[in-house]
PyMOL commands that place a pseudoatom at each C-alpha (Angstrom):
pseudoatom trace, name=CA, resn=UNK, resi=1, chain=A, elem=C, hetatm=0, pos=[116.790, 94.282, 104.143]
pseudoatom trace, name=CA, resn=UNK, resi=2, chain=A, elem=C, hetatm=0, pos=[114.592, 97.353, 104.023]
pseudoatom trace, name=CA, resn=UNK, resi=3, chain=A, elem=C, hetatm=0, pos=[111.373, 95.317, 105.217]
pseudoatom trace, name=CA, resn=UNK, resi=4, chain=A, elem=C, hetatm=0, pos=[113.946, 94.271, 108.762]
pseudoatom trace, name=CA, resn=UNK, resi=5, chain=A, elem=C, hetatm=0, pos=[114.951, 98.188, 108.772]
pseudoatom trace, name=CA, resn=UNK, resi=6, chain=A, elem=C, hetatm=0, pos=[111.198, 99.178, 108.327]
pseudoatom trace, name=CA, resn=UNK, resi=7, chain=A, elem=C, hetatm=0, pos=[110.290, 96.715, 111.513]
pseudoatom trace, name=CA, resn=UNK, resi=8, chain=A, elem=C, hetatm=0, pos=[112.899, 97.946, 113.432]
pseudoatom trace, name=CA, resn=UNK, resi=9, chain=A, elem=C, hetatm=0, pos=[111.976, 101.697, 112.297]
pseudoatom trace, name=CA, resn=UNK, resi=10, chain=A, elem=C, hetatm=0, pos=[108.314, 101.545, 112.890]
pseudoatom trace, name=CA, resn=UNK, resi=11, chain=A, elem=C, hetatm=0, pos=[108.067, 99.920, 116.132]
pseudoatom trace, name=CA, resn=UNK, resi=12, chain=A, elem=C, hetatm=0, pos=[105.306, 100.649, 118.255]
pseudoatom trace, name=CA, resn=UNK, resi=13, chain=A, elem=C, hetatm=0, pos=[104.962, 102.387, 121.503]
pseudoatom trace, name=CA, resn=UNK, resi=14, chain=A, elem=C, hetatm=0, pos=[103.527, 100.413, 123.664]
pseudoatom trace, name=CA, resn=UNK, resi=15, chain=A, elem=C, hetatm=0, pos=[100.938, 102.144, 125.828]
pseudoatom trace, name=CA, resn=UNK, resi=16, chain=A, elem=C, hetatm=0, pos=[98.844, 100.377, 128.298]
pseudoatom trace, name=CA, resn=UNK, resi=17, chain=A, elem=C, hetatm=0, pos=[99.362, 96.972, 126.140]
pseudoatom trace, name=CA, resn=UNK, resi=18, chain=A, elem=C, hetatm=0, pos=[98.174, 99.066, 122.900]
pseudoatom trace, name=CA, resn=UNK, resi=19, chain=A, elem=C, hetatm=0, pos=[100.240, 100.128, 120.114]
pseudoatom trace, name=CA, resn=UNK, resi=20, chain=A, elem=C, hetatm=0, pos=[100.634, 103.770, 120.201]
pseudoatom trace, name=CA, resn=UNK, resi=21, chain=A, elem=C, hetatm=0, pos=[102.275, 104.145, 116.718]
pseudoatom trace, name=CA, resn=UNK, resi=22, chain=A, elem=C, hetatm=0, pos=[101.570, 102.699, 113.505]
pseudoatom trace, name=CA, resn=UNK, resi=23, chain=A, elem=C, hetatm=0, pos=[104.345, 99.818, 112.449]
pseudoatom trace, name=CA, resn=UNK, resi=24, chain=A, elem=C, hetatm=0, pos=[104.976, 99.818, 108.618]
pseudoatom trace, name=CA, resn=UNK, resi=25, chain=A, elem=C, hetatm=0, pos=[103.264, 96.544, 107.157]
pseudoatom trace, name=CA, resn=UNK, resi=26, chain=A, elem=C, hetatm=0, pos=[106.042, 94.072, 106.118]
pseudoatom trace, name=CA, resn=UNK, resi=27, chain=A, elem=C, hetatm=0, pos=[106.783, 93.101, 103.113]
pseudoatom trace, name=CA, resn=UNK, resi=28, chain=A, elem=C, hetatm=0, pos=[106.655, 96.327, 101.611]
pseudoatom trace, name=CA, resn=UNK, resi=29, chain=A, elem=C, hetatm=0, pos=[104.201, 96.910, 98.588]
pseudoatom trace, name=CA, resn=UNK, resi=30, chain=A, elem=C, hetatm=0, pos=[106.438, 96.106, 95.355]
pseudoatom trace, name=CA, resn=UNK, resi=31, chain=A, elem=C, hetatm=0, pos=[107.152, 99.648, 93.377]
pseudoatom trace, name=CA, resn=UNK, resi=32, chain=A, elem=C, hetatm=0, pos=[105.496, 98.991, 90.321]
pseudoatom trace, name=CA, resn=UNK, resi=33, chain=A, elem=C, hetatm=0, pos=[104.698, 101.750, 88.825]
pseudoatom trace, name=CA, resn=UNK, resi=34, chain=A, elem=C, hetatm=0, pos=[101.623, 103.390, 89.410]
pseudoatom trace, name=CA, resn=UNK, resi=35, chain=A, elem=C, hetatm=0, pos=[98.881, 103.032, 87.254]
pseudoatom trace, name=CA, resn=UNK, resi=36, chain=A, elem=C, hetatm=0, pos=[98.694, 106.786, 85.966]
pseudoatom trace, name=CA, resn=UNK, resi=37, chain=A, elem=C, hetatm=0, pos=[101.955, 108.911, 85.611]
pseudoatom trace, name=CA, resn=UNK, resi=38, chain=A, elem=C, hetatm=0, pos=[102.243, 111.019, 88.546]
pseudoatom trace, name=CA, resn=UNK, resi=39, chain=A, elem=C, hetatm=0, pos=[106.077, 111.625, 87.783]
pseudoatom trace, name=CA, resn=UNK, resi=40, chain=A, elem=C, hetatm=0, pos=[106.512, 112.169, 84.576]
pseudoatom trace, name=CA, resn=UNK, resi=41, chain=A, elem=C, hetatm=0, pos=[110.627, 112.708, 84.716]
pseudoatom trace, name=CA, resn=UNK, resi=42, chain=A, elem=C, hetatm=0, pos=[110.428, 109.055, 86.444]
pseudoatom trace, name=CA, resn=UNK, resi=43, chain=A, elem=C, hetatm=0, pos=[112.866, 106.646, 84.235]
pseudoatom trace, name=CA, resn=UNK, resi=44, chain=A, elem=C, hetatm=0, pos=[111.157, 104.708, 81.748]
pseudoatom trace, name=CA, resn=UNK, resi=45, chain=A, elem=C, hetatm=0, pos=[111.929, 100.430, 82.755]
pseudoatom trace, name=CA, resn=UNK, resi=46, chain=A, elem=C, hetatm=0, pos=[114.512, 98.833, 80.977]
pseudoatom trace, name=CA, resn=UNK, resi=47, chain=A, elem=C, hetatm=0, pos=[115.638, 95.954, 82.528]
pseudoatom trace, name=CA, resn=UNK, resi=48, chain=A, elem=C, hetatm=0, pos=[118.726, 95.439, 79.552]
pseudoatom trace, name=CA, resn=UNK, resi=49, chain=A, elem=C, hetatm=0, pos=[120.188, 98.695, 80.615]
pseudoatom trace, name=CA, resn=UNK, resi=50, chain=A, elem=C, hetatm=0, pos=[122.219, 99.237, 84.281]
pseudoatom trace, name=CA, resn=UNK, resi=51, chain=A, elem=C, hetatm=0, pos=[121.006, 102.384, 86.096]
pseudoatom trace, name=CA, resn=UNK, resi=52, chain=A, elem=C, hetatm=0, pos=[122.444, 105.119, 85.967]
pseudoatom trace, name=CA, resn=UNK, resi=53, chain=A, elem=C, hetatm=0, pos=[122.540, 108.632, 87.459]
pseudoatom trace, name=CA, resn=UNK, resi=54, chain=A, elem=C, hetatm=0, pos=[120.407, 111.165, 85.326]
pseudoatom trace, name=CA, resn=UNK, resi=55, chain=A, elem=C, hetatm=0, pos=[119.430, 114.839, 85.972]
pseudoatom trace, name=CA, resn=UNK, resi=56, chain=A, elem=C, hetatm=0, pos=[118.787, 116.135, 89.313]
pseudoatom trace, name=CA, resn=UNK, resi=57, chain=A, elem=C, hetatm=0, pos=[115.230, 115.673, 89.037]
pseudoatom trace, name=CA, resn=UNK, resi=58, chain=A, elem=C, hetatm=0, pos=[115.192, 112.196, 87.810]
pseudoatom trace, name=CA, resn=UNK, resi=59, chain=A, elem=C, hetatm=0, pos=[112.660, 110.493, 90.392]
pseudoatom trace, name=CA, resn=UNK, resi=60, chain=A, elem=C, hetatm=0, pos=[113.692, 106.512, 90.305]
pseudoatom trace, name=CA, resn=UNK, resi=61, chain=A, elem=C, hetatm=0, pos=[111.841, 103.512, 91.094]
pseudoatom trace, name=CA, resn=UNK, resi=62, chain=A, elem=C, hetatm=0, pos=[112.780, 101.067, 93.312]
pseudoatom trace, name=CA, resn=UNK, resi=63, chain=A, elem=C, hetatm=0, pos=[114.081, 98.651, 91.236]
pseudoatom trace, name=CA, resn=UNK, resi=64, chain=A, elem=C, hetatm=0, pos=[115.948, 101.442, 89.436]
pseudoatom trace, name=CA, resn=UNK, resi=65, chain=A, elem=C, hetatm=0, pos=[118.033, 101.989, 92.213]
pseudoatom trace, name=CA, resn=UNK, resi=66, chain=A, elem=C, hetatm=0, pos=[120.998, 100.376, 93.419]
pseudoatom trace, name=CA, resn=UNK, resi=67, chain=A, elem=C, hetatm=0, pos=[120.382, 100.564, 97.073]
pseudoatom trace, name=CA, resn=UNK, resi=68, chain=A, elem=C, hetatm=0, pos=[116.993, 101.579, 97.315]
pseudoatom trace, name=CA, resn=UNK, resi=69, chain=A, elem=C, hetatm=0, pos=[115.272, 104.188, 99.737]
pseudoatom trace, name=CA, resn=UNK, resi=70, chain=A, elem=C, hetatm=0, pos=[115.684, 102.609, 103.886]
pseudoatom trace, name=CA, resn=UNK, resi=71, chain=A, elem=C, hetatm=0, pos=[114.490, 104.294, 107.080]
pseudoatom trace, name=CA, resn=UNK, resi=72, chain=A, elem=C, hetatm=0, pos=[116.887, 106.507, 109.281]
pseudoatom trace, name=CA, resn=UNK, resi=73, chain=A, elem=C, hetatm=0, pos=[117.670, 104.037, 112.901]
pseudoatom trace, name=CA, resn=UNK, resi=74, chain=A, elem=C, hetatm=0, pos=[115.105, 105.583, 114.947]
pseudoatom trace, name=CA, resn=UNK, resi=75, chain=A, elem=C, hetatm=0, pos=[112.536, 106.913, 112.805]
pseudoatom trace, name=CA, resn=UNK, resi=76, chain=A, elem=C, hetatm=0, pos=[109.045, 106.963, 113.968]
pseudoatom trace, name=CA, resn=UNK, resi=77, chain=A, elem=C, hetatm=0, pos=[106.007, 105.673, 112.099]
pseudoatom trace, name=CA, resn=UNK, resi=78, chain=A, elem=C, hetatm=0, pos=[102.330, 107.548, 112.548]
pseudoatom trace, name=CA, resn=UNK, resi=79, chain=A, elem=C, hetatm=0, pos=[101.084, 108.159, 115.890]
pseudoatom trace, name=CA, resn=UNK, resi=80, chain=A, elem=C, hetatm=0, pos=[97.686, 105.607, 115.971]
pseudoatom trace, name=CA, resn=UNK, resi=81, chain=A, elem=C, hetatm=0, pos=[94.898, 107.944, 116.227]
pseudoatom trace, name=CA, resn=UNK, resi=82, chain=A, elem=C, hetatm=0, pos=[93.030, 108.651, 119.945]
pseudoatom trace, name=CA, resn=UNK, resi=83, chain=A, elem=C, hetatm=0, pos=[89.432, 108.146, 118.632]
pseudoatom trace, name=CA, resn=UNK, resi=84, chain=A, elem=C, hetatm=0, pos=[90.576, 105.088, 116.337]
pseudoatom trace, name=CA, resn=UNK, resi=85, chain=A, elem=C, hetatm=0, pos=[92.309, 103.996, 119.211]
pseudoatom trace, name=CA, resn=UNK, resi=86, chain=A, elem=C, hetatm=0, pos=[89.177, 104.052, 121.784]
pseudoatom trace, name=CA, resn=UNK, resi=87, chain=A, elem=C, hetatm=0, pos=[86.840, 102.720, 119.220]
pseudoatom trace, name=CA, resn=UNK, resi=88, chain=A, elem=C, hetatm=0, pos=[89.444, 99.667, 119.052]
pseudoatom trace, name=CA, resn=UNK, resi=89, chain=A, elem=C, hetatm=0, pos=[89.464, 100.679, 115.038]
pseudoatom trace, name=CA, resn=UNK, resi=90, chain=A, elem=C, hetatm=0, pos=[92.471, 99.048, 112.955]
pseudoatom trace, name=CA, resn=UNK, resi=91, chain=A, elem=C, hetatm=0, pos=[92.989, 99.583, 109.720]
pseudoatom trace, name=CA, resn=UNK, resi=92, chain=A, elem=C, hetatm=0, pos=[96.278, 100.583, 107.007]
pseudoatom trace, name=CA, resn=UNK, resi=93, chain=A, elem=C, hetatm=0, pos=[96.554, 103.466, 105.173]
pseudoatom trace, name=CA, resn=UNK, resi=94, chain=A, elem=C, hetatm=0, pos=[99.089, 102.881, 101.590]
pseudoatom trace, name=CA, resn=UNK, resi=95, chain=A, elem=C, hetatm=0, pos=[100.438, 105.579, 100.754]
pseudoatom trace, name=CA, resn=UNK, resi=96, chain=A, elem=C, hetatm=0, pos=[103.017, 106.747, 97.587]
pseudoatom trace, name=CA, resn=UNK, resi=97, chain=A, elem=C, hetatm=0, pos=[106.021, 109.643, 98.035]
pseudoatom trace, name=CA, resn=UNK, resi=98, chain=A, elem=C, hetatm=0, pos=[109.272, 110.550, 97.333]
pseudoatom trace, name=CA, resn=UNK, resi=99, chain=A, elem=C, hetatm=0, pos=[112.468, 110.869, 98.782]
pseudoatom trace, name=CA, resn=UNK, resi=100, chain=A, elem=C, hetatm=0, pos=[114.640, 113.526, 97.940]
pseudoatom trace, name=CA, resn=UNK, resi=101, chain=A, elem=C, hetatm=0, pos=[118.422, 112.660, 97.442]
pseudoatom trace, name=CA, resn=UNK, resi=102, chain=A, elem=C, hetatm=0, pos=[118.596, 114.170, 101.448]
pseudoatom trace, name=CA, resn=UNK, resi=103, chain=A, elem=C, hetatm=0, pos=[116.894, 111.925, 102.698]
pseudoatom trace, name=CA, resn=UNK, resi=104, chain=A, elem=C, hetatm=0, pos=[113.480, 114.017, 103.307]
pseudoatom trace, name=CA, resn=UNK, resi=105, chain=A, elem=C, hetatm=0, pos=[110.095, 113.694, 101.451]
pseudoatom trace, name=CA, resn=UNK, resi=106, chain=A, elem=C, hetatm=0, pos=[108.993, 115.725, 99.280]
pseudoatom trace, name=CA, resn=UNK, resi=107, chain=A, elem=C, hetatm=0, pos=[105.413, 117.026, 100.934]
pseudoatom trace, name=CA, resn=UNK, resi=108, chain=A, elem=C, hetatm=0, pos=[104.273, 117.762, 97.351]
pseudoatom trace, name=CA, resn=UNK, resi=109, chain=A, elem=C, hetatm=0, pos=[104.239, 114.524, 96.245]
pseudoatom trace, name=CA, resn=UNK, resi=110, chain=A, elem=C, hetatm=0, pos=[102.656, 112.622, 99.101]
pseudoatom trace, name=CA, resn=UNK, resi=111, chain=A, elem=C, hetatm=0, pos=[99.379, 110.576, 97.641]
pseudoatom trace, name=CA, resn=UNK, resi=112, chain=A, elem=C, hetatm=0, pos=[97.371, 108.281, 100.025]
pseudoatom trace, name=CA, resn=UNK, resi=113, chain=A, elem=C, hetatm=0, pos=[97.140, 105.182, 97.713]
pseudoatom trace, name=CA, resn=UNK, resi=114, chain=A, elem=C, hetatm=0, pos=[94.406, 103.549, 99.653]
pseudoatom trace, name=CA, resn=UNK, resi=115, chain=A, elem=C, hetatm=0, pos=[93.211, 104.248, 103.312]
pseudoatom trace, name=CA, resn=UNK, resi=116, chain=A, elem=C, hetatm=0, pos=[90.531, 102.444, 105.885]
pseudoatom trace, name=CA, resn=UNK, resi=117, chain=A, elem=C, hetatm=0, pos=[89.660, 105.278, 107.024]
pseudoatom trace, name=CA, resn=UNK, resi=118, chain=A, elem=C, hetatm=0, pos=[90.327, 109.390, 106.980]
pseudoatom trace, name=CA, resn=UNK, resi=119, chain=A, elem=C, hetatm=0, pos=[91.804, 109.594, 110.307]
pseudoatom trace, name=CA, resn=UNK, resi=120, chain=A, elem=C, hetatm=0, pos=[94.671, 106.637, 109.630]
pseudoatom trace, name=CA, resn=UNK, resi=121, chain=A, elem=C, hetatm=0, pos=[94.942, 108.925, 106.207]
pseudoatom trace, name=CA, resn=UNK, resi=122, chain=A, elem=C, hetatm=0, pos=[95.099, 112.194, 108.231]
pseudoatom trace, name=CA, resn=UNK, resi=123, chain=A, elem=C, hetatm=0, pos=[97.967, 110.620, 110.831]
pseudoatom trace, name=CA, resn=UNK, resi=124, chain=A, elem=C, hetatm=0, pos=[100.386, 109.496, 107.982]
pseudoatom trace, name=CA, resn=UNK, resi=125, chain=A, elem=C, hetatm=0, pos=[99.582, 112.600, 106.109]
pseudoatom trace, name=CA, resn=UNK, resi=126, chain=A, elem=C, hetatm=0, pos=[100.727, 114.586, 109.606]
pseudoatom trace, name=CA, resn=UNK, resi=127, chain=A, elem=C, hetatm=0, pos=[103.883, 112.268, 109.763]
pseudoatom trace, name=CA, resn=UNK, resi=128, chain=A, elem=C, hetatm=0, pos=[105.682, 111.909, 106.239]
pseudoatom trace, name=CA, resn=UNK, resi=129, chain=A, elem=C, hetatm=0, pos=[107.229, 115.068, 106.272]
pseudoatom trace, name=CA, resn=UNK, resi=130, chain=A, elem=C, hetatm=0, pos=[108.716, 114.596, 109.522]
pseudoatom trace, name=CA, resn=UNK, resi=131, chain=A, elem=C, hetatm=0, pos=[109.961, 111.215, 109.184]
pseudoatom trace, name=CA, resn=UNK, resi=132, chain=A, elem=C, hetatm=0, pos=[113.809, 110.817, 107.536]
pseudoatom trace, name=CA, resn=UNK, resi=133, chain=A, elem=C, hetatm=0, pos=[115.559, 108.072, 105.173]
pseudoatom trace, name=CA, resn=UNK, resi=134, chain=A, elem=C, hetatm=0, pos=[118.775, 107.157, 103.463]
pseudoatom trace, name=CA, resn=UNK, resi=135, chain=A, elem=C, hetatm=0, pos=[118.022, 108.449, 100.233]
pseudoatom trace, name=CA, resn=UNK, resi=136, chain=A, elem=C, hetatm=0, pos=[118.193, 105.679, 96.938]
pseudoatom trace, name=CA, resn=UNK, resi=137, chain=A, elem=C, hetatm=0, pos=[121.707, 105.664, 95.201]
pseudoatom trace, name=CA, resn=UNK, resi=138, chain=A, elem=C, hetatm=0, pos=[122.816, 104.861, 91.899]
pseudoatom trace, name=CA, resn=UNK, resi=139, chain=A, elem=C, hetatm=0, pos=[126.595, 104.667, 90.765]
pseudoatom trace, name=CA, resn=UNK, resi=140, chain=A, elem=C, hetatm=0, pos=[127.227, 105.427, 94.636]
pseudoatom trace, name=CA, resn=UNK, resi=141, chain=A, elem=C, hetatm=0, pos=[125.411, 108.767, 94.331]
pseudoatom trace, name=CA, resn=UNK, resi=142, chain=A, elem=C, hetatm=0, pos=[122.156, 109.697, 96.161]
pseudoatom trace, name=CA, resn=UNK, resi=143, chain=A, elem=C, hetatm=0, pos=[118.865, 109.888, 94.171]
pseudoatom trace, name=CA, resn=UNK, resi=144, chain=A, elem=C, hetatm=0, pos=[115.268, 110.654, 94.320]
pseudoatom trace, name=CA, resn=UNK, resi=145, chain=A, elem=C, hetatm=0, pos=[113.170, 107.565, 94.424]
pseudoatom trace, name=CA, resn=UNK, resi=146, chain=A, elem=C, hetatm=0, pos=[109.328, 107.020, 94.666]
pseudoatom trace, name=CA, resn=UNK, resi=147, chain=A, elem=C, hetatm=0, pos=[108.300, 105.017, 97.224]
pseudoatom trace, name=CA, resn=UNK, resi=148, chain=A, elem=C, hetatm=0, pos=[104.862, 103.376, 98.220]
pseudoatom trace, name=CA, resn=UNK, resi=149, chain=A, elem=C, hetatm=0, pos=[104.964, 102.482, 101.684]
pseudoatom trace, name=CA, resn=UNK, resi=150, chain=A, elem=C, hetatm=0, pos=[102.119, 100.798, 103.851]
pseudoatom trace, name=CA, resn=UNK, resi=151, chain=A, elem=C, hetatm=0, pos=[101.025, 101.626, 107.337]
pseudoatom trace, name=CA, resn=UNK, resi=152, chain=A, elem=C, hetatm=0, pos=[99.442, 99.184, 109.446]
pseudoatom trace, name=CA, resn=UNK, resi=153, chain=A, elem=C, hetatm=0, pos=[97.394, 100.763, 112.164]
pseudoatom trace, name=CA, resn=UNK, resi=154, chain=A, elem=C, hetatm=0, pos=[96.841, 97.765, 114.587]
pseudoatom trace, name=CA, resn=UNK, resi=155, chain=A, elem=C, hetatm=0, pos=[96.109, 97.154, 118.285]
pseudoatom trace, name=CA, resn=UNK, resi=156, chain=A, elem=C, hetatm=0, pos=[97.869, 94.271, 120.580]
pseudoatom trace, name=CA, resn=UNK, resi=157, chain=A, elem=C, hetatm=0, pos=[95.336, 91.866, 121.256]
for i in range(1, 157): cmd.bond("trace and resi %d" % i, "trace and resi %d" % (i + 1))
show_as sticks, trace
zoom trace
């Protein structure tokens, strides 16, 4: 369900046949957890226990969640970048955050995973605080929740 939302979400602008906006890459990256501990309040996994709502600043992972972080109808991805755009560059930028339990992200906790090249980086870097979601719940009650999302910067052929 979220990769149809994040298609739907993140669908380009088409300009002069080109994409104007980066689409989210579908599927989405799995939410492991990363490989060092960049929230260290983050539930430890347990798959023999149900989830359940902690403290306030409990950050969940994806498959802690019982509805899991989704894009708000209309939200926009990265605009693709002008220079990228002229040099007919493509790339994807991956790139780990979190949602607060209203829906925004957290600016201080945006990490660019992985990125082709600095100005795909820069453009999702520009456009994460900006963009809005239906926060994670658990027991019916909205949560923060970690997300790694991937951008795909490409051009229509």
């Amino acid at each position: 369900a979220l990769a149809g939302l994040l298609v739907a979400c993140g669908a380009p602008d088409l300009v002069g046949g080109e994409a104007a906006r980066a689409a989210p890459v579908v599927p989405p990256v799995s939410q492991a957890p990363p490989s060092r501990d960049p929230m260290p309040n983050a539930l430890p996994a347990d798959p023999a226990q149900p989830p359940r709502v902690m403290g306030p600043n409990t950050v969940y992972f994806e498959y802690q969640v019982e509805e899991p972080v989704r894009p708000v109808d209309g939200t926009r991805g990265p605009l693709y970048p002008p220079e990228a755009r002229a040099a007919r560059r493509e790339g994807e930028v991956l790139v780990q955050f979190v949602v607060d339990t209203a829906g925004r992200v957290e600016s201080s906790t945006i990490e660019i995973l992985r990125a082709d090249a600095p100005d795909f980086a820069a453009a999702v870097r520009e456009t994460l605080p900006g963009m809005r979601f239906h926060p994670g719940r658990v027991g019916g009650r909205p949560v923060k929740q970690l997300v790694q999302q991937p951008f795909a910067f490409r051009l229509s052929r």
